[in-house]
C-alpha beads as a LAMMPS data file, in Angstrom:
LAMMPS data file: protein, C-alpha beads

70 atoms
69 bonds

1 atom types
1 bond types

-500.0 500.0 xlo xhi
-500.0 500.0 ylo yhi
-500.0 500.0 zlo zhi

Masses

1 110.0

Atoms # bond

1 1 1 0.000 0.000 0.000
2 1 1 1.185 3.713 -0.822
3 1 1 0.583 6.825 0.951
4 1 1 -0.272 9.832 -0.455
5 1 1 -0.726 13.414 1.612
6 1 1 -3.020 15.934 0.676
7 1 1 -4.110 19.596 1.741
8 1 1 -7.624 20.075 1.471
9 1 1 -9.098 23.487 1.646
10 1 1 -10.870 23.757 4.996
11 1 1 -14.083 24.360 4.038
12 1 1 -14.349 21.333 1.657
13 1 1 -12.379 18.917 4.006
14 1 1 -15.222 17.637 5.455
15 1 1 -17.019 16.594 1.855
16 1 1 -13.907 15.692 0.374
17 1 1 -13.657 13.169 3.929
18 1 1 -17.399 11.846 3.256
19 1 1 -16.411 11.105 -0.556
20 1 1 -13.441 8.977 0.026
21 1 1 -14.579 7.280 3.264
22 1 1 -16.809 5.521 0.771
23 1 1 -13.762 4.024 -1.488
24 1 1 -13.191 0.575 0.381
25 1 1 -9.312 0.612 -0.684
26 1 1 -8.597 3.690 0.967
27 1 1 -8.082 4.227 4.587
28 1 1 -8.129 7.380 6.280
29 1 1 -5.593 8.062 9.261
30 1 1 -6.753 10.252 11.720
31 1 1 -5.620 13.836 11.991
32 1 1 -5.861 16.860 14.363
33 1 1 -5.698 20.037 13.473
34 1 1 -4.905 23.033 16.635
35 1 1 -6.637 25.507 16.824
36 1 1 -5.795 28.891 16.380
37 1 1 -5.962 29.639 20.090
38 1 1 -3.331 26.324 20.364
39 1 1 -1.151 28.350 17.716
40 1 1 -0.778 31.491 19.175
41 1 1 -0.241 30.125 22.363
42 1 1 2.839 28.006 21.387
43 1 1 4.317 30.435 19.285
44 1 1 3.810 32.801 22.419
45 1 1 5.687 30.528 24.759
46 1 1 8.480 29.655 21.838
47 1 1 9.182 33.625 22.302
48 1 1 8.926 33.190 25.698
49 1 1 11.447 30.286 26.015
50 1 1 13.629 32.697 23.279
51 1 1 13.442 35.628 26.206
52 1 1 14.368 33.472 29.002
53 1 1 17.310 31.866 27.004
54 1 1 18.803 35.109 26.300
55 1 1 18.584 36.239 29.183
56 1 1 20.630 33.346 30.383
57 1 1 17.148 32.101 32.372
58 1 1 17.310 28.932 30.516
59 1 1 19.290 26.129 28.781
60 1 1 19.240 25.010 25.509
61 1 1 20.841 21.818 23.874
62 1 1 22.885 22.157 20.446
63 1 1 21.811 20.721 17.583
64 1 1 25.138 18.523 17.418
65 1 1 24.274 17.148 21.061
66 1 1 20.697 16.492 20.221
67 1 1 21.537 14.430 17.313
68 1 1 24.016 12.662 19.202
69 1 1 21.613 11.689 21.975
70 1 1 19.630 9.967 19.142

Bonds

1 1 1 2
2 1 2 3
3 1 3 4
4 1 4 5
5 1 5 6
6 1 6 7
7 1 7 8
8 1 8 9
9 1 9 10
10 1 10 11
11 1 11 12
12 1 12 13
13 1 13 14
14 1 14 15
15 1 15 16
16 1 16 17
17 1 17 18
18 1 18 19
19 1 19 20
20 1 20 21
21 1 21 22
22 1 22 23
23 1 23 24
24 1 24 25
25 1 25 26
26 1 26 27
27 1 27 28
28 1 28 29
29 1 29 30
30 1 30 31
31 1 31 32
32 1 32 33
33 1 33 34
34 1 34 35
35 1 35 36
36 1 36 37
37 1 37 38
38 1 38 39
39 1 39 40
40 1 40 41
41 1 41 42
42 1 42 43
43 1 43 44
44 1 44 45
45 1 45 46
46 1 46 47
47 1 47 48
48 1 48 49
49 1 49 50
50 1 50 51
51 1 51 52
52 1 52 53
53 1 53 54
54 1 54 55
55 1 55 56
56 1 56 57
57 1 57 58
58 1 58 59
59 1 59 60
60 1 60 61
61 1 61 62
62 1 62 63
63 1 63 64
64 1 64 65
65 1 65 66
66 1 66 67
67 1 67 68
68 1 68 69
69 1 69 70
């Protein structure tokens, strides 16, 4: 089986949902989307986290560490 991503316009995600969920070879994973609300306040608290780290208020990890961890 192959997967295959698509962006829907919003306001015909919904039909576009109803159509396919009537293909029996396709299946449909299931998604969340955030809400606005949910994107404001993380990119909020990434600037917050930014503030604090430049401030010397908080540690970060480098990139080379990170990937090393892995």
């Amino acid at each position: 089986m192959k997967k295959v991503f698509l962006k829907v316009e919003e306001d015909k995600l919904q039909f576009f949902l109803e159509l396919i969920k009537n293909l029996d070879f396709v299946q449909i994973q299931d998604y969340e989307v955030d809400s606005k609300e949910e994107i404001e306040a993380n990119v909020r608290e990434g600037f917050e986290e930014l503030q604090k780290y430049k401030k010397g208020k908080l540690k970060t990890t480098s990139a080379k560490d990170f990937i090393d961890e892995l």
